[in-house]
C-alpha positions, 0 to 999 in steps of 0.5 A: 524074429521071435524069441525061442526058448533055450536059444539063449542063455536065458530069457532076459538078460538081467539088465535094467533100464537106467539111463535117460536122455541127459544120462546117454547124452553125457555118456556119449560126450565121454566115450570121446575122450573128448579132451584127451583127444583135442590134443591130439586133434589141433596139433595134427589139423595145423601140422596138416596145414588146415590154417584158416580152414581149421574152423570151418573144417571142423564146423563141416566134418561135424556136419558129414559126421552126423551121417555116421552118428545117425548110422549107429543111432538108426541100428541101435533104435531097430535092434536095442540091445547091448552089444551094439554093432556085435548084434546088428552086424551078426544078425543082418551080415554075418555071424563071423563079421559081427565077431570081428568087428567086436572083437576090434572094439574089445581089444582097442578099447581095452588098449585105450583104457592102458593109454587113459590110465598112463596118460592120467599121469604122463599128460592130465596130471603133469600138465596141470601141475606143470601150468600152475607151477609155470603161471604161479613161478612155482619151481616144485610144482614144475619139478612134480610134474616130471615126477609124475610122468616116470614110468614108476608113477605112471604105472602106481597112479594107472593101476590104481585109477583103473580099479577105481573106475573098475569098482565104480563100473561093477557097483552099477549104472545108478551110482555110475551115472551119479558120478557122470553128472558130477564130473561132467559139471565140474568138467564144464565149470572149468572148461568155461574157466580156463577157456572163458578166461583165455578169450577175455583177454588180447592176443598182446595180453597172452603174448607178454603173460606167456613171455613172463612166464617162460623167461626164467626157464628159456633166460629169453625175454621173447620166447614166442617169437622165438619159437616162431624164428626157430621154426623158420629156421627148420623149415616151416612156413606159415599156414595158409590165409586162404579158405577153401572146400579141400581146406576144410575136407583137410581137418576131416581126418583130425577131427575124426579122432574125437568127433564121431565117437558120440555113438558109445551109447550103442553099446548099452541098448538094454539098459536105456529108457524110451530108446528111439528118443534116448539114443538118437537125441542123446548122439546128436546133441552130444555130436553138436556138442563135441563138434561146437565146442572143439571149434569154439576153443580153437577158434579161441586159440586162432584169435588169442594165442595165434595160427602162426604161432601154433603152427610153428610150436607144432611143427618143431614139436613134431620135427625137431624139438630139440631146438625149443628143449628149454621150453618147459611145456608142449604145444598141448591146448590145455598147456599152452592156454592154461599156462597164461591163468596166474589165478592158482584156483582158477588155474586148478579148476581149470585142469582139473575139468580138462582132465574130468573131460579127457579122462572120464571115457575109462570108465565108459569103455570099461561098461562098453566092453564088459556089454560085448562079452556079456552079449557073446556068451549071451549068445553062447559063444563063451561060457555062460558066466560072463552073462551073470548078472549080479543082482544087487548092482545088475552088472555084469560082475566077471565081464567087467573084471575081466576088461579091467585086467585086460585094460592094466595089462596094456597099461603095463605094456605101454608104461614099459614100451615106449613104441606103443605109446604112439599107436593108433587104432584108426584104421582099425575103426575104419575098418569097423565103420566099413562093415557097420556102414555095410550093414545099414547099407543092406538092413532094409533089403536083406532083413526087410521085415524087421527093418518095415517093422521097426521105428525107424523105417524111414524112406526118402522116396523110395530109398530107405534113409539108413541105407543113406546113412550107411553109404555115408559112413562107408565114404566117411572112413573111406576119406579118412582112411585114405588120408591116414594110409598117405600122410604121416602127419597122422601118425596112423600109418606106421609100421607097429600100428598097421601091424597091430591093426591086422593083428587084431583082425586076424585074431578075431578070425582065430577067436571066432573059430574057438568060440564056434568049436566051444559051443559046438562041444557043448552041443550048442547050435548057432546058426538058430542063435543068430537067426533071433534078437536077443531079449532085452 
């Protein structure tokens, strides 16, 4: 596959190499939403029963994930450039898939990038001011942390995070990566704090702390036990002690909300430097990174807060929180661990990494998606000034905005509609990982010069190692999905997220066939579009 002159918008996209190996190692570590995501992780692993599983279980699932990681690293080292999965499904597959599958990336991402916002306030914020008006005995500070989960403050402090990371997308790569180093310090630094600090201290130690701390608010001298006894008397039963393949296979569809998501680099193949080593160094060290620490921290909470214990805090949450309405926190891992932290600067350094950790992959999902629709009208699916480059910032400036305004009408809309707020898009990844893990299946057979010629034309045998890796990605989601579609627990199966899933499907569709009319008006052919690469 060659360039050819007047295929494309132009003859280089304008983009420029920025990022090196440390730069899309950290990308990727962000682009998870890692500690936002945690959350979310732990409390749908232990509702699930993982028990002691839940350890190993997240030790093995880094493990199987490293099949899907290695799926996007292969593709984006053949085919390296922006767009990601767009360009290699459109080229090896199909026009119309490649489409859908990104447009599934453009909407939820952008819908992600409303939740992030709202959740900066409704979770990041009131979380630590909650923490440290609890360990310090700080009333104010506690009474300021439901302030900032109204919905007035959620959609004050969302709009304005938003442009600001929509202003710091637009001034470009050097100054983004500038400030990813700097949050991915500090978000280290605290993390090592906050979590540092609760595995120094005793299980007896954290029990009399959380008991002090919560007495004044549950006028109960045990809170902890008591959580667990009116857990007990709601039905829940303690967490299994015994470990076993189909326990730890059980936590797979938990940590597939944070874990496999190392791959956001994939998206921005034309602006990273020595590509092969970039791309799959950068996903697999940030894969051990996510999947090691997400199983250090909970094996800290195991051995200093308590499985029990966690277990039951979930299971009322999730049931019938009424019975612990007097508990002024959530079972959230930065709640319930930071709130032991009396140290007010320690306690501060603390959340604030958290939420450095949770919240920064707005921007990542701003730059991802803005490449997505910069490589359609690449393409001449949309009108050429989405590929316009600014030639100061060498960003694509109306992509960008136009994301960002996308992104603020999903904040406005889950601000306002509670139901939205606990929509999941898993399936919907599911889905993309199907026709992804398809297209590494088949690349070395339907495209078999482009795959022999690329740098990664490894065999394992005479079996081609990314179609192995593409098998594995499509069993992956396959359990995944199958655990989503039959346990509740996940939250994935609810009538509005199946809805939204399908939806968003079957507007692709309807957008594909525009985009195709579009072009066709302007006498553009695109079957001689997408028999080429782009240029880099």
């Amino acid at each position: 596959m060659h360039k050819s002159v007047g295929v494309f918008v132009r003859e280089a996209t304008g983009l420029v190499k920025t990022l090196s190996l440390k730069d899309v190692f950290m990308f990727n570590v962000f682009f998870t939403s890692f500690f936002l995501a945690l959350v979310f992780v732990y409390e749908d692993a232990i509702l699930e029963g993982a028990g002691v599983n839940l350890v190993p279980g997240l030790l093995l699932s880094t493990l199987i994930i490293a099949l899907q990681v290695m799926t996007y690293a292969t593709l984006s080292v053949a085919m390296p450039r922006s767009g990601g999965d767009y360009v290699w499904v459109s080229r090896i597959l199909s026009p119309s898939l490649g489409f859908i599958v990104s447009w599934s990336w453009v909407v939820w991402l952008a819908f992600w990038i409303g939740f992030g916002a709202n959740t900066l306030a409704t979770i990041g914020l009131s979380s630590i001011l909650a923490t440290l008006g609890l360990a310090t005995s700080n009333q104010a500070l506690v009474s300021a942390s439901q302030i900032v989960s109204t919905q007035t403050s959620a959609l004050v402090i969302g709009s304005v995070v938003i442009a600001l990371f929509a202003t710091l997308v637009i001034t470009g790569m050097r100054a983004y990566v500038k400030v990813q180093l700097a949050a991915f310090i500090l978000g280290v630094v605290g993390t090592i704090i906050g979590f540092g600090y609760l595995s120094a201290i005793s299980h007896s130690t954290y029990v009399s702390v959380f008991n002090k701390v919560m007495a004044p608010y549950t006028s109960n001298s045990n809170t902890y036990d008591f959580i667990i006894s009116q857990a007990t008397k709601n039905g829940w039963t303690p967490p299994t002690t015994t470990i076993s393949l189909i326990g730890m296979l059980s936590v797979l569809p938990s940590a597939f909300i944070a874990i496999p998501w190392v791959q956001g680099s994939a998206f921005i193949g034309s602006e990273i430097r020595n590509v092969k080593r970039s791309q799959i160094f950068g996903m697999l060290l940030a894969l051990l990174f996510v999947g090691g620490v997400t199983a250090a921290i909970a094996f800290v909470l195991v051995q200093k807060v308590g499985l029990n214990f966690l277990s039951a805090f979930s299971y009322l949450e999730y049931t019938n929180s009424s019975a612990i309405s007097s508990v002024p926190l959530l079972p959230f891992v930065n709640s319930i661990s930071f709130v032991v932290l009396t140290n007010p600067v320690l306690n501060v350094l603390a959340g604030v990494g958290f939420v450095l950790l949770g919240w920064m992959y707005i921007a990542q999902n701003m730059i991802n998606d803005s490449r997505i629709i910069f490589a359609w009208s690449f393409d001449r699916l949309l009108p050429e000034r989405f590929a316009s480059v600014s030639e100061r910032f060498h960003t694509p400036v109306l992509a960008t905005i136009l994301v960002s305004v996308l992104g603020w009408v999903f904040l406005v809309l889950i601000t306002f509609e509670p139901a939205l707020s606990v929509v999941s898009s898993m399936f919907a990844f599911n889905f993309v990982m199907f026709i992804v893990g398809s297209a590494a299946l088949l690349f070395p057979f339907i495209k078999k010069q482009l795959f022999e010629s690329s740098p990664v034309s490894w065999k394992l045998g005479k079996l081609p190692v990314l179609s192995l890796f593409g098998l594995g990605t499509i069993l992956l989601n396959a359990w995944a999905a199958y655990n989503y579609l039959v346990n509740p627990v996940y939250g994935v199966n609810t009538p509005i997220s199946e809805e939204l899933v399908v939806a968003v499907i079957i507007t692709g569709i309807v957008a594909y066939a525009f985009a195709k009319l579009y072009a066709k008006r302007k006498g553009i052919d695109t079957s001689s579009v997408f028999k080429e690469i782009p240029p880099d």
